[in-house]
C-alpha positions as CSV (number, residue, x, y, z in Angstrom):
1,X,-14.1,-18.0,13.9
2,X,-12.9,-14.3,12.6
3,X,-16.1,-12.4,10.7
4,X,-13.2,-11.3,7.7
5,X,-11.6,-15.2,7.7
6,X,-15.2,-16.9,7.1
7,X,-15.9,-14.9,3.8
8,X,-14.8,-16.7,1.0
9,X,-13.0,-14.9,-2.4
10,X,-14.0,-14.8,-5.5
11,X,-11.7,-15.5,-8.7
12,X,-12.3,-13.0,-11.5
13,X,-12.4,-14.8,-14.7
14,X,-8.3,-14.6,-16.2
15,X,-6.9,-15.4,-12.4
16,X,-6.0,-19.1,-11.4
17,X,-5.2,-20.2,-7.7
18,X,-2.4,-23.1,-7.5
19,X,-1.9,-24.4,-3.7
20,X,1.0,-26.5,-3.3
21,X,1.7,-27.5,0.3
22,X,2.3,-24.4,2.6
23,X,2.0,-21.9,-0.5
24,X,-0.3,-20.2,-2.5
25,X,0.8,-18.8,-6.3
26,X,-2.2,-16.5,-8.3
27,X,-1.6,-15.9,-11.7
28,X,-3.3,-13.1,-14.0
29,X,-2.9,-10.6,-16.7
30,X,-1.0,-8.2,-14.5
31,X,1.7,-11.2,-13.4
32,X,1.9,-13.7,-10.6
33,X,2.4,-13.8,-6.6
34,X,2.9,-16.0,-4.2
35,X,2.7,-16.1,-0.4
36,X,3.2,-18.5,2.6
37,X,0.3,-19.8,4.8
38,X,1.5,-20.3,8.9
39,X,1.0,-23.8,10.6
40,X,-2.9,-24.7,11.7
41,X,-4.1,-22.7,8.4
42,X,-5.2,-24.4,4.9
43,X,-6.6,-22.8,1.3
44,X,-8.9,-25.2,-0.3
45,X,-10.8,-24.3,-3.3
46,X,-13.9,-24.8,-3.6
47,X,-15.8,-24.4,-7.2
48,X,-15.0,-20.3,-9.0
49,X,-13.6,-19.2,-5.1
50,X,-11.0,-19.6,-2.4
51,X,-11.6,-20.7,1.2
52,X,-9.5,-19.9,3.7
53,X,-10.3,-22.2,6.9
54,X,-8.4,-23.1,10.0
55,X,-7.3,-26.7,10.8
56,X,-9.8,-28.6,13.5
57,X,-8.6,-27.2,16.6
58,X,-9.4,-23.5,16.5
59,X,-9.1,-23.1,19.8
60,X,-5.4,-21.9,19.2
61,X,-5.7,-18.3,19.9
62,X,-2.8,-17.8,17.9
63,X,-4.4,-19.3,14.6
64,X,-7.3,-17.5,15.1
65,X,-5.7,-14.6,15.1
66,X,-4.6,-15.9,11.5
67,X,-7.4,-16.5,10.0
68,X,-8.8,-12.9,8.9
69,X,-5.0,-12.2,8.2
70,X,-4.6,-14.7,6.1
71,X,-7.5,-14.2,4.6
72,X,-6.9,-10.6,3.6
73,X,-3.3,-11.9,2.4
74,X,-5.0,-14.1,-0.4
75,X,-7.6,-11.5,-1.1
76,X,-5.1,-9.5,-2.0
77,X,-3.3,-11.7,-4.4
78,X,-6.2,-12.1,-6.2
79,X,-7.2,-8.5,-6.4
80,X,-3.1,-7.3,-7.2
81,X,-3.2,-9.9,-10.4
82,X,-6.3,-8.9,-11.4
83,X,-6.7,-5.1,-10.6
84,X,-3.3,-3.7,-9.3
85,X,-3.1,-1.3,-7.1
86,X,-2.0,2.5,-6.9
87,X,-1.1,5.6,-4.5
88,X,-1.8,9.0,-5.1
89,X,0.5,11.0,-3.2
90,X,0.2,15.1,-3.5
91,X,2.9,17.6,-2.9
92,X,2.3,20.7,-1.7
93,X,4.3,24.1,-1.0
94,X,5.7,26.8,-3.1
95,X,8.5,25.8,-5.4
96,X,7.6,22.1,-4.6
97,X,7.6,19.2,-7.6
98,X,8.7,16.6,-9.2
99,X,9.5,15.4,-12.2
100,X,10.4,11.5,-14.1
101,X,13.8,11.1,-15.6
102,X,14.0,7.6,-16.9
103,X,12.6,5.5,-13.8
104,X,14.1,7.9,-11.8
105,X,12.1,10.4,-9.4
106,X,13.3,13.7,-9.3
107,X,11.8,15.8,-5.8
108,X,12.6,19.3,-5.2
109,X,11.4,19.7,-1.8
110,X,13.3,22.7,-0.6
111,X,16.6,20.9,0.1
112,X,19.6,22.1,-1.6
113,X,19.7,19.3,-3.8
114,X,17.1,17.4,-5.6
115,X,16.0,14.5,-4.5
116,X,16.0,11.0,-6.8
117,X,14.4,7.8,-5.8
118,X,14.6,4.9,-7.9
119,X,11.6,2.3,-8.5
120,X,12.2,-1.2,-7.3
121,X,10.9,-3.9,-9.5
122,X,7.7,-4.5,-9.8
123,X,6.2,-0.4,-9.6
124,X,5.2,1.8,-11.5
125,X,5.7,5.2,-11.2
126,X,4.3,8.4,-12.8
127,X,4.1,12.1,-12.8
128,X,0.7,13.1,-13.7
129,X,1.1,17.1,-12.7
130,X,4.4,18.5,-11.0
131,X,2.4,18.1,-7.8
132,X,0.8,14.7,-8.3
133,X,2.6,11.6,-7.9
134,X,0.8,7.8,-8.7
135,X,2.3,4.7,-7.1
136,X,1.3,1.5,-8.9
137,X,1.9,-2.3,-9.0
138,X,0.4,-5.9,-8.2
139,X,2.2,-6.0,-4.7
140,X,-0.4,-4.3,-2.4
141,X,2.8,-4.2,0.4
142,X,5.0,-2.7,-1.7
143,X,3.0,-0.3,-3.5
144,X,2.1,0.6,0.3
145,X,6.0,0.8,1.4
146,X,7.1,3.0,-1.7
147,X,4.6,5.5,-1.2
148,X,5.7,5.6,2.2
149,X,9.2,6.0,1.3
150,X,8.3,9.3,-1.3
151,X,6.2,10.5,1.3
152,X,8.9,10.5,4.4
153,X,11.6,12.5,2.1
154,X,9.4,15.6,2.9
155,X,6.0,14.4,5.3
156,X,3.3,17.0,5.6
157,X,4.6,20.1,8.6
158,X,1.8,20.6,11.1
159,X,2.3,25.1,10.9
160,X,1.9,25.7,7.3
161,X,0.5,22.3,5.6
162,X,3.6,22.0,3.2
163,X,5.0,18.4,2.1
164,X,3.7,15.3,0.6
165,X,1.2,14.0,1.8
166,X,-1.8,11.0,0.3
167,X,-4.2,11.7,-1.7
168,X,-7.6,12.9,0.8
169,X,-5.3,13.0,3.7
170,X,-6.3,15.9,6.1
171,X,-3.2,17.6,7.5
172,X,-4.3,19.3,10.7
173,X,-2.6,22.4,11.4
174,X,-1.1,23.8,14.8
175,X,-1.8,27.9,15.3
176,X,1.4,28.9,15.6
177,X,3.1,31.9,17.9
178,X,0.2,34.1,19.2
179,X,1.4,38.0,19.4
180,X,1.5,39.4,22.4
181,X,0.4,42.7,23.7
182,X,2.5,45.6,23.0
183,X,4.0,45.6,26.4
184,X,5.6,42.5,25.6
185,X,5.0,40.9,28.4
């Protein structure tokens, strides 16, 4: 049985679990998700927490590979309801910002136009300096897959460091052309 998949979840007080058939659905003050459970998995509750527990025969490598998965998927539920989640993302480089119109992004990143991303449902986006850019929401994926997106318009450049790049992320840097001598050879 997976180490992650055995560990049972707690649910904060404000959260309710509903399991109906193959689905699970947590509510709480942020909103509501749901999420499918594969074949040879259940959710059972069990008092203030969740249990995630394979069916009887576990010797199914491919539901034990489940298990911890599915585990995490429900953990996450919980804590995206309860909690949210959020990305910082940094921009660096001369001339390099952005800026919220609306629910509109606005990147200058050194192309000759701007740059605008819209926010799908569900996120949150804000400007906290021209070089500091939080990604929030309940959907632990999709606060993931945006931040991703705002981060591949202009990805940190291995000579000079410039781009955007997560918050703590450590951008190593290459050394570059070495001069040569003065015979030039």
């Amino acid at each position: 049985m997976s180490r992650i998949g055995k560990m049972r979840i707690p649910i904060p007080a404000g959260v309710s679990v509903g399991l109906s058939g193959d689905e699970v659905r947590v509510a709480g003050p942020k909103g509501e998700l749901a999420s499918k459970i594969p074949a040879g998995i259940s959710v059972a509750m069990e008092g203030d927490c969740v249990r995630v527990v394979p069916d009887t025969d576990t010797t199914d490598p491919h539901v034990r590979a489940l298990h911890g998965m599915v585990r995490a998927v429900v953990s996450n539920l919980v804590t995206g309801v309860s909690t949210g989640f959020r990305k910082v993302l940094e921009i660096v480089g001369t001339g390099y910002r952005a800026q919220m119109e609306g629910k509109k992004l606005i990147l200058h990143l050194g192309f000759s136009k701007p740059v605008e991303y819209v926010a799908p449902d569900g996120i949150q986006i804000s400007v906290e300096s021209p070089t500091r850019i939080v990604v929030g929401g309940i959907d632990k994926v999709l606060v993931g897959q945006v931040a991703a997106d705002i981060r591949a318009f202009r990805g940190p450049e291995p000579y000079k460091g410039k781009g955007i790049r997560y918050e703590g992320e450590y951008v190593r840097k290459k050394a570059g052309k070495a001069a040569v001598g003065a015979a030039g050879g």
